[in-house]
Each structure stands twice: as C-alpha cells, then as structure tokens.
Backbone as JSON Lines, residues from 0, in Angstrom:
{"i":0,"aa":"X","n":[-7.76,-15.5,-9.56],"ca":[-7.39,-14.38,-10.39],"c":[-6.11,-13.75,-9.83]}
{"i":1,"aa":"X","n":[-5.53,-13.3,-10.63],"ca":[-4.02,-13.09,-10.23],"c":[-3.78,-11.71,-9.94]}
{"i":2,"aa":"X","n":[-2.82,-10.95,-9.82],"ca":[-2.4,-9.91,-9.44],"c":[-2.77,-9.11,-11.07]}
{"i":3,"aa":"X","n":[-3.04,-7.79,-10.99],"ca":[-3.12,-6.98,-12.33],"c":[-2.1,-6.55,-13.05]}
{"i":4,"aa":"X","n":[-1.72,-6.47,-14.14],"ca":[-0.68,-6.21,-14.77],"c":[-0.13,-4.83,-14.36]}
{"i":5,"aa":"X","n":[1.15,-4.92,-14.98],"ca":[1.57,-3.59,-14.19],"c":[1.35,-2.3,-14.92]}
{"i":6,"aa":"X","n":[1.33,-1.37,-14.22],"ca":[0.72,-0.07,-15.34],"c":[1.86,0.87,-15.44]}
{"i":7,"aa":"X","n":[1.46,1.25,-17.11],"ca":[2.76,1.61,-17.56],"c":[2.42,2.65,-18.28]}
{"i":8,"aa":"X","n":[2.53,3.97,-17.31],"ca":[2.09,5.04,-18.13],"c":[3.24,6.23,-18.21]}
{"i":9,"aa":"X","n":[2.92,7.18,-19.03],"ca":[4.45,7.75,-19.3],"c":[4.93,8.99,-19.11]}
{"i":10,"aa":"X","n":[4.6,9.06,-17.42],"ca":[5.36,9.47,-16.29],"c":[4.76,10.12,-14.98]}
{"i":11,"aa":"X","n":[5.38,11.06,-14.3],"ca":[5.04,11.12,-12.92],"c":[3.5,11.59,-13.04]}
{"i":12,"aa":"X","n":[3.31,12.5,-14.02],"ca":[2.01,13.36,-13.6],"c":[0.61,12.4,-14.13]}
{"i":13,"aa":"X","n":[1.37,11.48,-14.73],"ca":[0.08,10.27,-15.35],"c":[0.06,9.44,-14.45]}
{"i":14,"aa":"X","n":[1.0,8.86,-13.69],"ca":[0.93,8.18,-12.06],"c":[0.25,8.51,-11.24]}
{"i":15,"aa":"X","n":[0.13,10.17,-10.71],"ca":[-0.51,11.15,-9.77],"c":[-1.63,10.88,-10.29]}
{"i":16,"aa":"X","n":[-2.1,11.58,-12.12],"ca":[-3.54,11.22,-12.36],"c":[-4.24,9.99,-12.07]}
{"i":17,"aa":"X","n":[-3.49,9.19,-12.19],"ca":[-4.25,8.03,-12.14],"c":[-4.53,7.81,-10.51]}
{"i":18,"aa":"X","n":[-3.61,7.58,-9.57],"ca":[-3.78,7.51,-8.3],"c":[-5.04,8.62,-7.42]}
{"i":19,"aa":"X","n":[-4.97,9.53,-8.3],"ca":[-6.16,9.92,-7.86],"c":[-7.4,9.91,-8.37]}
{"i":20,"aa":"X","n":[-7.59,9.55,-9.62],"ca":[-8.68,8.79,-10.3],"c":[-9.14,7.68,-9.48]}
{"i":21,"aa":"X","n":[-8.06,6.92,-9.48],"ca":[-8.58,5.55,-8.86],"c":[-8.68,5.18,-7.18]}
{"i":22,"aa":"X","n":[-8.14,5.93,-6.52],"ca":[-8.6,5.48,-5.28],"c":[-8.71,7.4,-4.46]}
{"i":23,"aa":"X","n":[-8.2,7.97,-4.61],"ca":[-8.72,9.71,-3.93],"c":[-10.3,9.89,-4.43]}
{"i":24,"aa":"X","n":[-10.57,9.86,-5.7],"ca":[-12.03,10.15,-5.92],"c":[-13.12,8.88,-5.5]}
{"i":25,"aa":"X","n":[-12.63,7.74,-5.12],"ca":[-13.37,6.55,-5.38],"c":[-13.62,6.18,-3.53]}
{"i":26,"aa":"X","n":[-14.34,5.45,-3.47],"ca":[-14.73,4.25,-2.66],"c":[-13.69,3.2,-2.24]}
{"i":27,"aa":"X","n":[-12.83,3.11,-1.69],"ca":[-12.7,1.7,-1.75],"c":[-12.28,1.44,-0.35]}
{"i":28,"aa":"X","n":[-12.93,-0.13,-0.76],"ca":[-12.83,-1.07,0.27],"c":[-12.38,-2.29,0.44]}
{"i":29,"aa":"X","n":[-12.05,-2.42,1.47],"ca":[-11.53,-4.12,2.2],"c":[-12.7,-5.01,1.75]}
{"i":30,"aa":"X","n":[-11.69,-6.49,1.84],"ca":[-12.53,-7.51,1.54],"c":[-14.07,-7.83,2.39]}
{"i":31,"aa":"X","n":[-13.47,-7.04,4.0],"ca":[-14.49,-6.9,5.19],"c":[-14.98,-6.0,5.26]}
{"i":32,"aa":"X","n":[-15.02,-4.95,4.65],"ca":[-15.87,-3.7,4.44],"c":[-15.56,-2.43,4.78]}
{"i":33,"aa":"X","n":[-14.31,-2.32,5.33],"ca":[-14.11,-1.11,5.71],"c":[-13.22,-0.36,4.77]}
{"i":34,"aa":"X","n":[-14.01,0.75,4.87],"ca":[-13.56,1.92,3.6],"c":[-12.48,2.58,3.98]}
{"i":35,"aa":"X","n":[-11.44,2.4,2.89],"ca":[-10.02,3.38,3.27],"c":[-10.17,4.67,2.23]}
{"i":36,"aa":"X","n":[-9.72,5.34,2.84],"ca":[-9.8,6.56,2.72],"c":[-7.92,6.93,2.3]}
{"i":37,"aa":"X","n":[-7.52,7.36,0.89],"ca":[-6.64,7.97,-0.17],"c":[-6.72,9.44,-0.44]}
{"i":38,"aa":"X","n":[-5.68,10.05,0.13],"ca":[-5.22,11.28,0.26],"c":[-4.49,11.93,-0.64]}
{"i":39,"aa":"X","n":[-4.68,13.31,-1.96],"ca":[-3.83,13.13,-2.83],"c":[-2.45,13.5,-2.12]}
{"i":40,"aa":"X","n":[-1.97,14.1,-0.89],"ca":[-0.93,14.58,-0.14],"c":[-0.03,13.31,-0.15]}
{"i":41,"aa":"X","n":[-0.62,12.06,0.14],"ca":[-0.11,10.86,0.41],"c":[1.14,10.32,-0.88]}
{"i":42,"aa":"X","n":[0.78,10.81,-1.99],"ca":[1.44,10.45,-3.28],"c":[3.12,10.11,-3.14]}
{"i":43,"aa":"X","n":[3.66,11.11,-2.34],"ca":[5.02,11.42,-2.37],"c":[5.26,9.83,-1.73]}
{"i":44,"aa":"X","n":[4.41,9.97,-0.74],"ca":[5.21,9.15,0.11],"c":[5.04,7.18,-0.09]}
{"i":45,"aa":"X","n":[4.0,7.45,-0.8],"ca":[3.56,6.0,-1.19],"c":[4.67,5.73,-2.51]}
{"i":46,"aa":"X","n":[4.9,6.71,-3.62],"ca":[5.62,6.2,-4.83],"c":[6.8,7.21,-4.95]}
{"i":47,"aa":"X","n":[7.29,7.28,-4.41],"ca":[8.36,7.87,-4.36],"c":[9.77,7.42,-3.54]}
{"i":48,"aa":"X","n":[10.95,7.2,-4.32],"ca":[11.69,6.54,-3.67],"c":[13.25,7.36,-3.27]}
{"i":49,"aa":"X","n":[14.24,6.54,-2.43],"ca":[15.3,7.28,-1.78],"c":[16.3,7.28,-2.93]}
{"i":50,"aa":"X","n":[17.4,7.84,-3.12],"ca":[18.56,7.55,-3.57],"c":[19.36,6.93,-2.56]}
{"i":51,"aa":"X","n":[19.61,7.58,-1.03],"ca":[20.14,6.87,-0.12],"c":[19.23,6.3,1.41]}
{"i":52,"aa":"X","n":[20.06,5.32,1.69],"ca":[18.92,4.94,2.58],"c":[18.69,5.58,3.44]}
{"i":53,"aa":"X","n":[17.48,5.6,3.99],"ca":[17.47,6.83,5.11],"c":[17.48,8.53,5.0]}
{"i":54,"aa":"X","n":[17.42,8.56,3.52],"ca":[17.82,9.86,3.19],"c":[16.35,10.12,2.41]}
{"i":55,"aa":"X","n":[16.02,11.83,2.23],"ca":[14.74,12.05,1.66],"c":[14.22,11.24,0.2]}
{"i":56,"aa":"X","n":[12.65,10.94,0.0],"ca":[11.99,10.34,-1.27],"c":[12.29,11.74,-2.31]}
{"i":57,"aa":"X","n":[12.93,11.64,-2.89],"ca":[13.11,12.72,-3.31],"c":[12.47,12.5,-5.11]}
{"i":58,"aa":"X","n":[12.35,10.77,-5.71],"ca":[12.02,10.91,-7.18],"c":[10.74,10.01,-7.1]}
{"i":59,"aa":"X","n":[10.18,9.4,-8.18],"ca":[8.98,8.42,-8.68],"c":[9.9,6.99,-8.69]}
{"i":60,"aa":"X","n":[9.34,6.55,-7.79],"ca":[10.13,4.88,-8.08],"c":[8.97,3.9,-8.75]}
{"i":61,"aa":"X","n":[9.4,4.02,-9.88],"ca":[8.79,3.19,-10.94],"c":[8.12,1.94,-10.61]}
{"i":62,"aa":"X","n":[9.13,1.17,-10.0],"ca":[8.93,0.19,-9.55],"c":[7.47,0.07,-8.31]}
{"i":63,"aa":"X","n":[7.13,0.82,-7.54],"ca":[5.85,1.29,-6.66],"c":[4.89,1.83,-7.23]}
{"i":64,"aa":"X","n":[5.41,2.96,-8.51],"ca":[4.01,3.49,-9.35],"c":[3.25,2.35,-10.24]}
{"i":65,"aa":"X","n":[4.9,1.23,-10.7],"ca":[3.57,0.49,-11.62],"c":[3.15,-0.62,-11.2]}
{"i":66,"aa":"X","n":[2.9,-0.75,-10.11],"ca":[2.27,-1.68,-8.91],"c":[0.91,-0.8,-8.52]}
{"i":67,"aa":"X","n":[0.56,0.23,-9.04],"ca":[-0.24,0.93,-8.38],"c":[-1.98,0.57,-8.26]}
{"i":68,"aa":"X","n":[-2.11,-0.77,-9.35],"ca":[-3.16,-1.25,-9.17],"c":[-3.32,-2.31,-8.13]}
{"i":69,"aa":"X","n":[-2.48,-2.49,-7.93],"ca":[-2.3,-4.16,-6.61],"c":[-2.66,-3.41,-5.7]}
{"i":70,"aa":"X","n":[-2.54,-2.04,-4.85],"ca":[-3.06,-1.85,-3.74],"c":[-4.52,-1.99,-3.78]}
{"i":71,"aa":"X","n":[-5.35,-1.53,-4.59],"ca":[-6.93,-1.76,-4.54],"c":[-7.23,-3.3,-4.72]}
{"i":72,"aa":"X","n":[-6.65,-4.07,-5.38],"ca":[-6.47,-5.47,-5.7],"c":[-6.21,-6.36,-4.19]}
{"i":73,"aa":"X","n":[-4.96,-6.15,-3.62],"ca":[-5.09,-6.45,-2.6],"c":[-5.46,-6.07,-1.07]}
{"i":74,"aa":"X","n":[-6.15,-4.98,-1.38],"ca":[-7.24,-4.69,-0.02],"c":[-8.47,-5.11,-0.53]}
{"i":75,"aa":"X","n":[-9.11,-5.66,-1.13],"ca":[-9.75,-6.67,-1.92],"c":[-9.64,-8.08,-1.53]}
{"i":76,"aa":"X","n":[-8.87,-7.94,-1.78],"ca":[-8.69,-9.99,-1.18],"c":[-8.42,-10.19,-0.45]}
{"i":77,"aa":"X","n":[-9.4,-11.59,0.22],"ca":[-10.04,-12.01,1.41],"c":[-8.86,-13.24,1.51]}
{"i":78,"aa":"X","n":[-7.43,-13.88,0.17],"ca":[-7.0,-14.98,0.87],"c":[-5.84,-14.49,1.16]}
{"i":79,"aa":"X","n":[-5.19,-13.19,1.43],"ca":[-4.02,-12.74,1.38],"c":[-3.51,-12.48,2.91]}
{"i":80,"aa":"X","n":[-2.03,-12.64,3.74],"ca":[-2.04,-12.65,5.27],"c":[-2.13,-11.09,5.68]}
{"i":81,"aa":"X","n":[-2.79,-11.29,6.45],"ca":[-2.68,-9.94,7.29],"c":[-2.64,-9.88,8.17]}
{"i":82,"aa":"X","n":[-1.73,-9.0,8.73],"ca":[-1.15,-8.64,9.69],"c":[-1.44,-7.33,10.59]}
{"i":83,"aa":"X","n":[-0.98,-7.29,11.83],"ca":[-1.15,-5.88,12.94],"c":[-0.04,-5.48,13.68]}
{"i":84,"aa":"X","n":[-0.06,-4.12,13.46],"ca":[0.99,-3.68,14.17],"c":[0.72,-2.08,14.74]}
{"i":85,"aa":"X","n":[1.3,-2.24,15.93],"ca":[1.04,-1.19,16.46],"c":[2.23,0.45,16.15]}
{"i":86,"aa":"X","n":[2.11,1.18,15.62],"ca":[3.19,1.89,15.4],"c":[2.56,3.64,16.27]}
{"i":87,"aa":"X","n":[3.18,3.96,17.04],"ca":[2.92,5.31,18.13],"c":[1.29,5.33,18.34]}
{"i":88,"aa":"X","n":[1.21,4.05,18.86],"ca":[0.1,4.06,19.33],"c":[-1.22,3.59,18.64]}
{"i":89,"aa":"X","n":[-1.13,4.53,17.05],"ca":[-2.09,3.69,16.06],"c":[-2.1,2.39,15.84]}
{"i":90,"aa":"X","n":[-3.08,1.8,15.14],"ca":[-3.06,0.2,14.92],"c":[-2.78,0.39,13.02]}
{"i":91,"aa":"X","n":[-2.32,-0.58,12.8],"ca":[-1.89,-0.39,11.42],"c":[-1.91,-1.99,11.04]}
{"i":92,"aa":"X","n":[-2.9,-2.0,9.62],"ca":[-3.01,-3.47,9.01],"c":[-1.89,-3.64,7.48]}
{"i":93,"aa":"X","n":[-1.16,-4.76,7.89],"ca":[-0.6,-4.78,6.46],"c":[-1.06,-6.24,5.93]}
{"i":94,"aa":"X","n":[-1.31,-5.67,4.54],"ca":[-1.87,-7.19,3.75],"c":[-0.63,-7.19,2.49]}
{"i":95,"aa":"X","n":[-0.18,-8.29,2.55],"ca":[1.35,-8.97,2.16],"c":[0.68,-9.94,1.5]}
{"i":96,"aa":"X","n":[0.77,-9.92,0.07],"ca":[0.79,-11.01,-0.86],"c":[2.14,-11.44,-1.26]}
{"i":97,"aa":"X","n":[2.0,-12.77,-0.57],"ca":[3.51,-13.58,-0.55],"c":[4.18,-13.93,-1.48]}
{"i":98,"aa":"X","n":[3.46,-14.11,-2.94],"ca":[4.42,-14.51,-3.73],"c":[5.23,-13.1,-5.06]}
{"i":99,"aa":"X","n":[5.12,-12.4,-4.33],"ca":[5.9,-11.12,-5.39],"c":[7.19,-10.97,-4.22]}
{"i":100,"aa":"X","n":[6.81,-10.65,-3.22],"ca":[5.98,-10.29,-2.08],"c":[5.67,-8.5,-2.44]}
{"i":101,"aa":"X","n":[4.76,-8.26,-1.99],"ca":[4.07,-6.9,-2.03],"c":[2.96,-6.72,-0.73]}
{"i":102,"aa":"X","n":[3.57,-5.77,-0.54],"ca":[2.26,-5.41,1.03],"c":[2.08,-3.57,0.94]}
{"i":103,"aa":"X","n":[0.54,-3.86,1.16],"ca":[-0.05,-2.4,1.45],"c":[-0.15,-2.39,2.86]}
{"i":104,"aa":"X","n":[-0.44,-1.09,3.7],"ca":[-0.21,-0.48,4.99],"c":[-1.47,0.08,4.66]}
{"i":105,"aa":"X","n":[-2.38,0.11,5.64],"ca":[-3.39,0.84,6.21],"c":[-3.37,1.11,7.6]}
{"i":106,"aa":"X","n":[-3.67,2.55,8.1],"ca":[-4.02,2.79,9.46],"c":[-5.79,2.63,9.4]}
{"i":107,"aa":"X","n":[-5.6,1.93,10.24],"ca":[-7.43,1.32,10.57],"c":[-7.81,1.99,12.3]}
{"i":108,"aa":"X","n":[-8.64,3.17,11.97],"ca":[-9.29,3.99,12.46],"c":[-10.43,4.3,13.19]}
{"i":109,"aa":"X","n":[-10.73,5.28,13.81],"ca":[-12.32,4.88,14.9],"c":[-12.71,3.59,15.24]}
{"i":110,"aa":"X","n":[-11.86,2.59,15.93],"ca":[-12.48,1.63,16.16],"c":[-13.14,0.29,14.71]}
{"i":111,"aa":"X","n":[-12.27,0.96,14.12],"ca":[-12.25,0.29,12.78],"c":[-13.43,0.41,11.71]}
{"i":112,"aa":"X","n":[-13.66,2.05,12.07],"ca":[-14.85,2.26,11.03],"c":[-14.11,2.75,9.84]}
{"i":113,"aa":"X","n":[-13.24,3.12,9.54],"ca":[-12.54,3.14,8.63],"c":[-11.2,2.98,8.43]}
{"i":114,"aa":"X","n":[-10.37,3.22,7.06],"ca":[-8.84,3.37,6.81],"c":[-8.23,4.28,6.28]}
{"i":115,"aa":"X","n":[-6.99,3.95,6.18],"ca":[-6.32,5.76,5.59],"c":[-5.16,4.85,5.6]}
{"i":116,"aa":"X","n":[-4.8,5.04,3.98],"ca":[-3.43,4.63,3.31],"c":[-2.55,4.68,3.42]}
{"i":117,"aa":"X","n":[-1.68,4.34,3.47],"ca":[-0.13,4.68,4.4],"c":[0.77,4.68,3.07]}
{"i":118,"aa":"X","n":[1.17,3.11,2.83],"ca":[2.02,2.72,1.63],"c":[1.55,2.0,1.09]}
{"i":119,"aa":"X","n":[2.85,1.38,-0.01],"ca":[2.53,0.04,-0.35],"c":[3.91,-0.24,-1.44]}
{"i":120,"aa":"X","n":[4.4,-1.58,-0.99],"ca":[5.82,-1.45,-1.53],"c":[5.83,-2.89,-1.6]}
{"i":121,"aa":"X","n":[6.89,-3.41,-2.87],"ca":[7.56,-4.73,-2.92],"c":[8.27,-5.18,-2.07]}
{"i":122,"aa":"X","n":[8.76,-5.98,-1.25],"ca":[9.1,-6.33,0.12],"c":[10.38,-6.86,-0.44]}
{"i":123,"aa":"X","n":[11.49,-6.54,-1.04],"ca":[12.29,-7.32,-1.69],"c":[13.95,-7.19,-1.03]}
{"i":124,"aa":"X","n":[13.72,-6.6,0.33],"ca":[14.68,-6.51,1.53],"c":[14.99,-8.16,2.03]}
{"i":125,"aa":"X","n":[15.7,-8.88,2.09],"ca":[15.6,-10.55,3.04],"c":[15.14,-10.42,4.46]}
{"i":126,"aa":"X","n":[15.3,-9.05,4.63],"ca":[15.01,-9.29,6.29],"c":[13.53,-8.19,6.28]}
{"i":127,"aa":"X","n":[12.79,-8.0,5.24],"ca":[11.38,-7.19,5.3],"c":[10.4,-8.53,5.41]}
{"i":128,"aa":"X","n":[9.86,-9.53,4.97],"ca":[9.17,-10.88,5.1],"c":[9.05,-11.0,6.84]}
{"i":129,"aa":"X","n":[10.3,-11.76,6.99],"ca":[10.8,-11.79,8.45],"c":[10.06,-10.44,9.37]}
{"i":130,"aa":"X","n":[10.22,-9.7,9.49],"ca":[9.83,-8.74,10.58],"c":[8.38,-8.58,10.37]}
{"i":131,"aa":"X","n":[7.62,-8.8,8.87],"ca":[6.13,-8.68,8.78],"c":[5.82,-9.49,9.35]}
{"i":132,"aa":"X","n":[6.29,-10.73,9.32],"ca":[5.08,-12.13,9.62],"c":[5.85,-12.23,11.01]}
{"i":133,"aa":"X","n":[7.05,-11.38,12.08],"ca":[6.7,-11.42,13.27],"c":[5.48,-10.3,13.97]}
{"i":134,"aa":"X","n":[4.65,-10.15,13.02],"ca":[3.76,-9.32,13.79],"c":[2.26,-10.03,14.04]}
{"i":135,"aa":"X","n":[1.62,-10.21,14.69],"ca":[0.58,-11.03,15.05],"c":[-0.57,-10.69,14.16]}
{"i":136,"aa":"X","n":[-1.22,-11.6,13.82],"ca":[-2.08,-11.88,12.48],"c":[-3.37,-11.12,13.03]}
{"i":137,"aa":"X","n":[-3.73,-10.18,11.84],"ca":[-5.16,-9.74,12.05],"c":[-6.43,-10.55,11.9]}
C-alpha cells in the first residue's frame, strides 16, 4: 500500500484543524508500539516554512501541510529505514521513506516508552539523503 494522497484543504486553519484532529487528539503509534505523543504548539514548526534560509518559519509551506497524512502513515510502517541520531543529548528516530524521499523525526523518550514529534519534511536538498543514511540504523 502506498503512501496517502495528498491533502488538499483550503488553508492554514483547515491544516491546524486537521493536524490536531488527527494526531493531538488521537493515539498514535509506531509500527513497534510506541506511542508518540503531538503537540498543538508543534504546528509552526512542523508546517511552516522559511523565505530565507536560516531565517524565521514565518508562512504554511504547502508542500509539508499536504503531506500531513504520511507522518501517521509512516510511523506505521514496519518496511521503511530508520535511523538514530543523537541531537543535545536526546536520541531522535527518523523514518525516511526513500522513494519521495520524506522523513518524520521523533524524539523517543523515557527509555523508549514513548515519542514526541519533532518534524517531518520532503528531503529534496542533494546533500539531506546523504547525511540521514550517515546516521546509524535504528
């Protein structure tokens, strides 16, 4: 089964609704069972994009909101690579489905009793692939 179509709703505050419909009020979980935990605070920073690089998320990048079903989709699936990385100390899992490419970020918590959402973005940098898959496989 393939990736979910992209959702196309018509605009920021129907993005927000939905993101918190679907994973702030809900359950969800990894293919291995551990429950991540979706923050509505998190919004800005998951779909929201720069004008310059390095410079504040300041709008809705379309392109991340209507991907917004692939993150539950692929913390879901058990054939997709995943990866570990350590960032200030936390441990952080990214699961990268290779052929869009698209990867969600989870910080994986207490000893891995749970998660807490970070991002989740199209990888469409030449040198973003490269630096994921130098990180040692979860």
């Amino acid at each position: 089964m393939g990736l979910p179509p992209l959702l196309l709703l018509p605009g920021e505050q129907a993005y927000r609704a939905h993101y918190e419909a679907q994973y702030v009020r809900r359950t969800v979980k990894t293919f291995d069972g551990i429950p991540v935990r979706f923050y509505a605070d998190q919004f800005e920073h998951a779909f929201y994009g720069r004008a310059v690089h390095r410079g504040p998320k300041t709008a809705l990048d379309l392109a991340r909101a209507q991907r917004m079903d692939w993150i539950g989709w692929c913390l879901g699936n058990d054939s997709l690579e995943l990866y570990r990385r350590r960032v200030k100390g936390d441990l952080r899992r990214l699961v990268l489905e290779p052929s869009t490419p698209y990867v969600v970020v989870i910080e994986v918590r207490a000893g891995g009793t749970y998660g807490v959402f970070i991002t989740a973005y199209v990888a469409d940098d030449a040198s973003t692939l490269p630096k994921i898959r130098s990180n040692n496989r979860w």
